[in-house]
Structures are given as C-alpha cells and as structure tokens.
C-alpha positions in Angstrom: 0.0 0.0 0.0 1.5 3.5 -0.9 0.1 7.0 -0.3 1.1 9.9 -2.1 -0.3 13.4 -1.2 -0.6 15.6 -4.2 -2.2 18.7 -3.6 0.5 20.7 -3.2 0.0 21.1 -6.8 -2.1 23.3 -9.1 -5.1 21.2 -9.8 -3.8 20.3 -13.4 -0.6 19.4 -12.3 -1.9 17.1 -9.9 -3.7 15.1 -11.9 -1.2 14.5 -14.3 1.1 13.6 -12.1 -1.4 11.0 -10.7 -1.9 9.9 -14.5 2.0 9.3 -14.9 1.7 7.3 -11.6 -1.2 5.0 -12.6 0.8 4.3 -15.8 4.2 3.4 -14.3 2.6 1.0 -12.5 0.1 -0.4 -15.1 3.1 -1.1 -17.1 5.1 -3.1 -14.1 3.0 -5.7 -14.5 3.0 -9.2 -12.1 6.1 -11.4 -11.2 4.1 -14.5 -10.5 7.0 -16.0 -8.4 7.6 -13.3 -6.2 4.3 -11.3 -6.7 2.6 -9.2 -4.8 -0.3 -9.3 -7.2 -1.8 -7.3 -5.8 -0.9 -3.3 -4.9 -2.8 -0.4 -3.8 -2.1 3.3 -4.4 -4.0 6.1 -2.6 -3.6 9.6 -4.4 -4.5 12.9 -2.8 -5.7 14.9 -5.5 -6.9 18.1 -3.4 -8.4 18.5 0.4 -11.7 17.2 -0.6 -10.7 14.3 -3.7 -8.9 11.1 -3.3 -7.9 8.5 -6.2 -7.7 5.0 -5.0 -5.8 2.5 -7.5 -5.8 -1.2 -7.5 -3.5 -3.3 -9.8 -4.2 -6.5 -9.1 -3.8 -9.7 -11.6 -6.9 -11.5 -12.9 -5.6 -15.0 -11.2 -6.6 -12.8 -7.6 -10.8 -11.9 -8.8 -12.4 -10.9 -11.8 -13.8 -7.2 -12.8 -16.9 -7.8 -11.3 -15.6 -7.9 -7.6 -14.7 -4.2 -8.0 -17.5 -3.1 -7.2 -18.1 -5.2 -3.7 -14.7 -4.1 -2.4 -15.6 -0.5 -3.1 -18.7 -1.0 -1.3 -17.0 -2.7 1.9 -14.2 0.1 1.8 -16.9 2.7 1.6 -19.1 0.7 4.8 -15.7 0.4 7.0 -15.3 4.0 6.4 -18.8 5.3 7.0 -18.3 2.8 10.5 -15.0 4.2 11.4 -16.4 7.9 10.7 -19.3 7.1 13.4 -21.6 7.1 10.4 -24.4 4.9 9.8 -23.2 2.0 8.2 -25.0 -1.9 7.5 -22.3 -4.6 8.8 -20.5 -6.5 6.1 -22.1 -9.7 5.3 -19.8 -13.1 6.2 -17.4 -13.4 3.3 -18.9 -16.4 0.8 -17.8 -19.8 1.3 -15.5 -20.9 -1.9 -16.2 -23.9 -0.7 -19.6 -24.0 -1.7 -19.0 -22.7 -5.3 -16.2 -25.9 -5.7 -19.1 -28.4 -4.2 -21.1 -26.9 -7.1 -18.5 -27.3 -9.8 -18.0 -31.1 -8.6 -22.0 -31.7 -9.4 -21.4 -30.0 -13.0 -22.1 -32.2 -15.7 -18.9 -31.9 -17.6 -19.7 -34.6 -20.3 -23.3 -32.6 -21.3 -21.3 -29.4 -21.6 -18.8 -31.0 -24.0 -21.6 -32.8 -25.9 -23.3 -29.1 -25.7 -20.4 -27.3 -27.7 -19.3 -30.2 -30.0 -23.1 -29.7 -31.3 -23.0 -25.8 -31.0 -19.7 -25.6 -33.1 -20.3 -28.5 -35.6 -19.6 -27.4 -39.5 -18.2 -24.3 -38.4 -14.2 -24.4 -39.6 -13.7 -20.9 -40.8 -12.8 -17.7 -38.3 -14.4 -14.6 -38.7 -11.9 -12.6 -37.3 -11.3 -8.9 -37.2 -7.4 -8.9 -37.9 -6.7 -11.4 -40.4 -4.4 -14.4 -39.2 -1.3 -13.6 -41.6 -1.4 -10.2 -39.6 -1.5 -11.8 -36.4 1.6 -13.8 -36.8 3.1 -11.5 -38.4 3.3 -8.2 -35.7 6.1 -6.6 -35.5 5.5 -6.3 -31.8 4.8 -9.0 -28.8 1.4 -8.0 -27.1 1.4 -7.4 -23.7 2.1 -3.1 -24.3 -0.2 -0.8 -22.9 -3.4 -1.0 -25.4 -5.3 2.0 -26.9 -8.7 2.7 -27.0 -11.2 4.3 -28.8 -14.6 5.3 -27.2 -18.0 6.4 -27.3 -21.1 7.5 -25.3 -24.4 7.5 -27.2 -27.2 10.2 -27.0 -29.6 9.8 -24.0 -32.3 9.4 -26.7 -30.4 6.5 -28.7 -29.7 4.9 -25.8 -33.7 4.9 -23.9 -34.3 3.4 -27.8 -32.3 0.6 -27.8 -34.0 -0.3 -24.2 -37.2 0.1 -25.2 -36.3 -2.4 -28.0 -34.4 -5.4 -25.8 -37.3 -4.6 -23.6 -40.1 -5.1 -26.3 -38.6 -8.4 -27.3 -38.0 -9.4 -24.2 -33.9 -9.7 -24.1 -31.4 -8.0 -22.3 -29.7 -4.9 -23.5 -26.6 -7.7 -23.4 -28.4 -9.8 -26.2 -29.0 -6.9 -28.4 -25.5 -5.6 -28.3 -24.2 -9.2 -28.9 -26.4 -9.9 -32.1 -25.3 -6.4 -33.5 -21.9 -7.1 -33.4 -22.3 -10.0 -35.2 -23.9 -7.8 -37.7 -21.0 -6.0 -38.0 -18.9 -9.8 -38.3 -21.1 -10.8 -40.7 -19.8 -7.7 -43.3 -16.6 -7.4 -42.4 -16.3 -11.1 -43.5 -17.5 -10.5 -46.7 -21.0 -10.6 -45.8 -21.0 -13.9 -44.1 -24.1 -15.4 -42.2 -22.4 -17.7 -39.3 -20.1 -15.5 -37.2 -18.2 -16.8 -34.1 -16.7 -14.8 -31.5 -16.2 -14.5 -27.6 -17.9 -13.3 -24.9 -17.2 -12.9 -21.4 -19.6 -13.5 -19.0 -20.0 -13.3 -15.1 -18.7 -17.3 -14.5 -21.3 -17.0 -11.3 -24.2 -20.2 -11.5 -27.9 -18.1 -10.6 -28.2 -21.1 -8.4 -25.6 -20.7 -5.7 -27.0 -18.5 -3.0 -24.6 -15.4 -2.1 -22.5 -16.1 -5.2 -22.5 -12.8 -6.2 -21.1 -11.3 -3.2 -17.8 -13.6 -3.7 -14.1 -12.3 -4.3 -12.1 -14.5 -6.8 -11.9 -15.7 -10.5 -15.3 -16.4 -11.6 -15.3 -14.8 -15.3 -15.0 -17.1 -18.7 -14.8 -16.3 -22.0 -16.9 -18.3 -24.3 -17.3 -18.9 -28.0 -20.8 -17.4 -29.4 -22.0 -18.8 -32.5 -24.4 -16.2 -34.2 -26.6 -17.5 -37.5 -28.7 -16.1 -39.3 -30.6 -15.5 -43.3 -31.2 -12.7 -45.0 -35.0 -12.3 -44.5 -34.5 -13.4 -40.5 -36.5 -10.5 -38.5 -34.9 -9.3 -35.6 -37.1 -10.4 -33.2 -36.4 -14.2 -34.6 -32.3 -13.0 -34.1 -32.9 -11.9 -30.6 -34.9 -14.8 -29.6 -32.1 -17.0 -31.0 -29.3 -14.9 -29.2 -31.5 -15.0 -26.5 -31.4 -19.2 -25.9 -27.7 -19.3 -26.6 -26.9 -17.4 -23.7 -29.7 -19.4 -21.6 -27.1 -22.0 -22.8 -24.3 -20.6 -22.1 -25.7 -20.3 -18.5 -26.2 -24.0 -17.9 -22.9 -25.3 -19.7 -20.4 -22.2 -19.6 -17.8 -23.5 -17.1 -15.2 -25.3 -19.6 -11.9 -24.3 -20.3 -12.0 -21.9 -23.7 -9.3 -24.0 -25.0 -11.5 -27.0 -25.1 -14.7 -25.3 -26.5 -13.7 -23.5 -29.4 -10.9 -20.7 -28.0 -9.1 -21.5 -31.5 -11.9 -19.9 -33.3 -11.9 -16.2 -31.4 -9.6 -13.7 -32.0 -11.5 -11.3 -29.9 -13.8 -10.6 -27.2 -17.1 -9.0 -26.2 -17.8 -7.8 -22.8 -20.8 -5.7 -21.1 -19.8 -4.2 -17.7 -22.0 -4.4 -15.2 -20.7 -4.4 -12.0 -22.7 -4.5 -8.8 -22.0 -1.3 -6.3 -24.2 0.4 -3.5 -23.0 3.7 -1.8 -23.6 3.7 1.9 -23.0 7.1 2.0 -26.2 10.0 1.6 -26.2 13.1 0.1 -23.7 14.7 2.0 -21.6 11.5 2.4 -18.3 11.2 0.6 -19.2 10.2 -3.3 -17.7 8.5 -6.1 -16.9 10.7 -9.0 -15.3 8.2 -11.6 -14.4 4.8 -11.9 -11.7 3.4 -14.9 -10.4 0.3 -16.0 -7.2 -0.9 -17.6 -6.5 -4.1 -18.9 -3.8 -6.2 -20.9 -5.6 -8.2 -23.2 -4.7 -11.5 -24.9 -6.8 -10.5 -28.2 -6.1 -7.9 -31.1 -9.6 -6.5 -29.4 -12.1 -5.8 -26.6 -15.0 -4.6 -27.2 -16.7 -3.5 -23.8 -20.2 -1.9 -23.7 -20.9 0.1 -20.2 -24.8 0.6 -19.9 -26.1 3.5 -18.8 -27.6 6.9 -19.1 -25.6 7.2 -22.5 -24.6 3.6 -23.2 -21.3 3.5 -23.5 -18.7 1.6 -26.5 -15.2 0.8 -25.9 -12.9 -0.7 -28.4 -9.2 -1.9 -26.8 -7.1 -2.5 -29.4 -3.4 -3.7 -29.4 -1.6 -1.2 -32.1 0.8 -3.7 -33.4 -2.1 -5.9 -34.8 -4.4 -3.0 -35.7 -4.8 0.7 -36.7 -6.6 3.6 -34.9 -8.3 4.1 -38.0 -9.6 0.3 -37.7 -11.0 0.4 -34.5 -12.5 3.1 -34.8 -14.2 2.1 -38.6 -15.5 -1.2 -36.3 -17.0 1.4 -33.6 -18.3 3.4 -36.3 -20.3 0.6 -37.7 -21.3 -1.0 -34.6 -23.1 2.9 -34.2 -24.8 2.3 -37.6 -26.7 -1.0 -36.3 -27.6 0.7 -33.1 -29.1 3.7 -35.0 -31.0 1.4 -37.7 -32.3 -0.9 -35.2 -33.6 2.3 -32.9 -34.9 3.8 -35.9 -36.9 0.8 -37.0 -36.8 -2.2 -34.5 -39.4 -4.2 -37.4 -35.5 -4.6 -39.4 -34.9 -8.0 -41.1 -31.3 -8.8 -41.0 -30.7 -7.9 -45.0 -31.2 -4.3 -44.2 -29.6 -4.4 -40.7 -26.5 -5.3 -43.1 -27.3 -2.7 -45.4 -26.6 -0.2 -42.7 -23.7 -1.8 -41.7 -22.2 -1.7 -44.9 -23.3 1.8 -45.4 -20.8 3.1 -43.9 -17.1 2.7 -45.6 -15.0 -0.3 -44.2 -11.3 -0.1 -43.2 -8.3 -2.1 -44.2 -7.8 -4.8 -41.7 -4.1 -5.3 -42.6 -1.3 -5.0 -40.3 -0.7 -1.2 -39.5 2.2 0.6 -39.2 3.8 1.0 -35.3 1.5 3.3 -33.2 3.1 6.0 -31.3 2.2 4.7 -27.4 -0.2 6.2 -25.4 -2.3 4.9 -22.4 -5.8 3.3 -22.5 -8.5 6.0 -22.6 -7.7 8.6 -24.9 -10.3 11.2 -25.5 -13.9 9.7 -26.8 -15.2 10.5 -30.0 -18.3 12.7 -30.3 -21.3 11.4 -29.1 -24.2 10.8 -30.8 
C-alpha cells in the first residue's frame, strides 16, 4: 500500500502527475513467483478528492468484484467515521462454489459445444491471421482505445427495443456485433466470437457477493438469413446465452478458443454507496487491462450507453477500431430507428458506412488506455 499526497499542486498538475503514476505502474505488471499481485495506491488529488488505484492480476478476482470491495471500503469508512453503516455480510464460502463445480455435468457441456460448433471451420476474425503472426510487436504493451457514449435518446431506444422483445440490453449488443462480423467477413451469415460472462451459476446462493476468478470467455456462435426479423435473431441470441448459463464452465481451450480472436464484454458491476447526500461520493471509476486479443469490445450501460474498443496497435490501426465502432453505431441507429428490421437491411446499414483495411498497420506511437472519446451521438 503506498500514499502519495498531491495537492501541493495546481489542480492540473496534480492530476497528471497521478496519470504518470497509474501508468508506471500499469506497465510493471506481475512477477508470479515473487508477486505481490496485488498493490494499492492512494492519491490525494486536493483537500476534498482522493484517487484510489488497485493493480491487481486477474488469477486474484475478476472485474466484477470491484464493485463489492468498493462497497466494503466505503461501509468500513462510513463505520470508522461514526456514520451509519449496514455490517458486512460473512465473506462467501469458496467452498460452496467448488461443491457446485464437482456436481457439473462436464460430459453434457462438452456434448453441448461439439453440437453448437459442428460445420463451423472458418474464423471470422477482425485482424486477419497472416497479420497476427506477423506483428512486429509481442502483445502485452499498454493497449489503446477508442470510445464512445451515445445520446440519451439512442440509448432509452435501444432499451425500449431489448425490452419489447423481451432480451437484455446484453443480447441486443451481442447480435449487433455479429452484424457487424457478418460484413466485415465479406457478408457472411455464421459468425463466431467470444464473450465474457460473469462465470457465477444463478443457483448458488450469495454467489454474487464472492471475491475471486469467476469470469469465462466463451465462443458465441451467431446464424442467421437474409430475410431473419430481428425479433427471430434476438430470440435465438437470447437461448444461446440461456445455454451458455447452464454449460459455460469449460476451459475456452477445449470449446472452441481456436476460433476467437477477440472478445465482447458488457460491464455491469454490482456497487451500493452507503453514504447520503452529503456523504463522501464517487466521482469516476476506470479500468485498464492487458488483453490477450487484437480487441475488446466492452459496452458500459447507462444513461448514454457507453462503447469501448481496446485495441493492441501492433495488430491494428486507430483508423480500424474506430471504422468497427463506427459501424457498430450504424446497427444501433438502424435498429432504434426501425426495430421491425430484417437482417438484410440491418447489413445494409452496416455496410453503409465505408470499411477499413484490416491489414497490419504501421507501429502506433504509445499512449495509455483512454484517450479522448469521439463525439457522441
């Protein structure tokens, strides 16, 4: 744990020296042999802000446990400030979740995915394979990003449509990417990608309250014809992650990992402030990874839904990413505009807008994760 008071400095100054700070240490990375793996950094920004940094490495918890420690840091500070605060609830026994993993039916799962990914022996990736093996740089670097936040408007539409056709806002983002597959691989109508889900079985009581690695990445299969209404695409989308539910805990590696090239994530963590209205507040929250992938694609629901693109620079260009996000925008807006689509015209409006050169790009200068969103719309 390290503290480091700041606000000595003009406000500007402050914060990018927290910035440089955050990097240095993003780029240290783990030593698994002599860890730690995981390190906290307290930043005083000013008398009234504090930045709180954890690097810690995904074999410690997942993404999704963020969001319980803040809320138990927040509830022993409210108790230590003599403010009211509920007591913690008794950490969840990992025992329980390995009891539950002994009574999964491994062989079903298998039989599940050997079914799910029969006939299906061409990638449709979004950096072709020659390019992969081919960078001129190890991953591992700090990644880039590209970013958006859609309109208020957009993003009450694209509710209103999961909502309508009974899906989550998860299962509409998920069939519009593979929209956005489907043209990208010269128009194809079976795409196969990864998603990452929460790796936490509905069943086991108090599950979601656990600290550890739940999360898995697992291959989804999308299909579909030209005339396929979107309803029929949702509904489909819908029972493969019903699927993925009951038979999601295999290795990637044995259920089609050599298929994805990239991932699909939707953040949403769970966090409750203890505090009032004139309690101490959260102002921001980021996130950094090191991905494995060319890509991450992470949606972050809210007010203005958000869409972020990771990329790794040696594998593709700014101008790549951000012609993916761009298109991923067009099947948002078409499907708002007119949620009565068939999937022929949802590609139409894909392919509406101009397509970029998946080739291997030239070196990227480097800069950190987060650079500054594009416009909103």
């Amino acid at each position: 744990v390290e503290y480091h008071d700041l606000s000595h400095l003009p406000p500007q100054a402050a914060r990018a020296e927290a910035e440089a700070m955050l990097l240095d240490r993003r780029r240290a990375g783990f030593n698994l042999d002599s860890g730690p793996l995981l390190r906290s950094l307290f930043l005083r920004l000013d008398a009234d802000t504090l930045a709180l940094c954890w690097n810690f490495h995904h074999l410690l918890m997942d993404g999704w446990c963020i969001g319980i420690l803040i809320e138990e840091l927040f509830n022993l500070y409210a108790a230590q400030e003599g403010m009211p605060a509920a007591p913690l609830p008794a950490p969840f026994p990992l025992i329980e979740y390995e009891r539950w993993r002994a009574r999964f039916d491994a062989d079903a799962a298998k039989a599940h995915w050997k079914a799910l990914l029969e006939g299906f022996d061409t990638p449709s990736p979004v950096v072709p394979q020659a390019a992969q093996a081919n960078q001129a740089v190890p991953r591992g670097g700090e990644p880039l990003t590209v970013e958006r936040a859609l309109a208020p408007d957009l993003t009450a539409s694209l509710a209103s449509v999961a909502m309508a056709n009974a899906v989550t806002l998860s299962a509409l983002l998920q069939a519009m990417w593979a929209m956005v597959l489907g043209v990208e691989n010269d128009c194809r109508r079976d795409v196969l990608y990864g998603v990452v889900v929460s790796g936490r079985p509905a069943e086991l009581s108090g599950v979601d309250r656990a600290v550890g690695l739940f999360i898995q990445t697992l291959p989804l299969r999308v299909r579909w014809s030209a005339q396929t209404p979107l309803a029929e695409l949702l509904a489909d989308v819908k029972e493969l992650g019903l699927l993925q539910m009951r038979h999601g805990y295999l290795p990637l590696a044995e259920i089609g990992g050599r298929f994805v090239d990239h991932l699909l994530v939707v953040e949403n963590y769970p966090f409750r402030s203890p505090f009032g209205a004139d309690g101490p507040r959260l102002l921001e929250v980021q996130g950094h990874e090191k991905l494995p992938y060319p890509l991450g694609v992470t949606i972050i629901p809210g007010e203005r839904l958000g869409l972020r693109f990771l990329y790794d620079s040696a594998a593709m260009s700014r101008e790549r990413a951000t012609g993916l996000l761009e298109r991923l925008t067009a099947a948002l807006r078409a499907v708002a505009r007119n949620p009565a689509l068939c999937c022929h015209e949802l590609e139409e409006a894909v392919a509406a807008i101009p397509g970029v050169c998946a080739a291997a790009p030239a070196r990227e200068a480097t800069a950190p994760a987060g650079a500054a969103p594009l416009a909103p719309v």
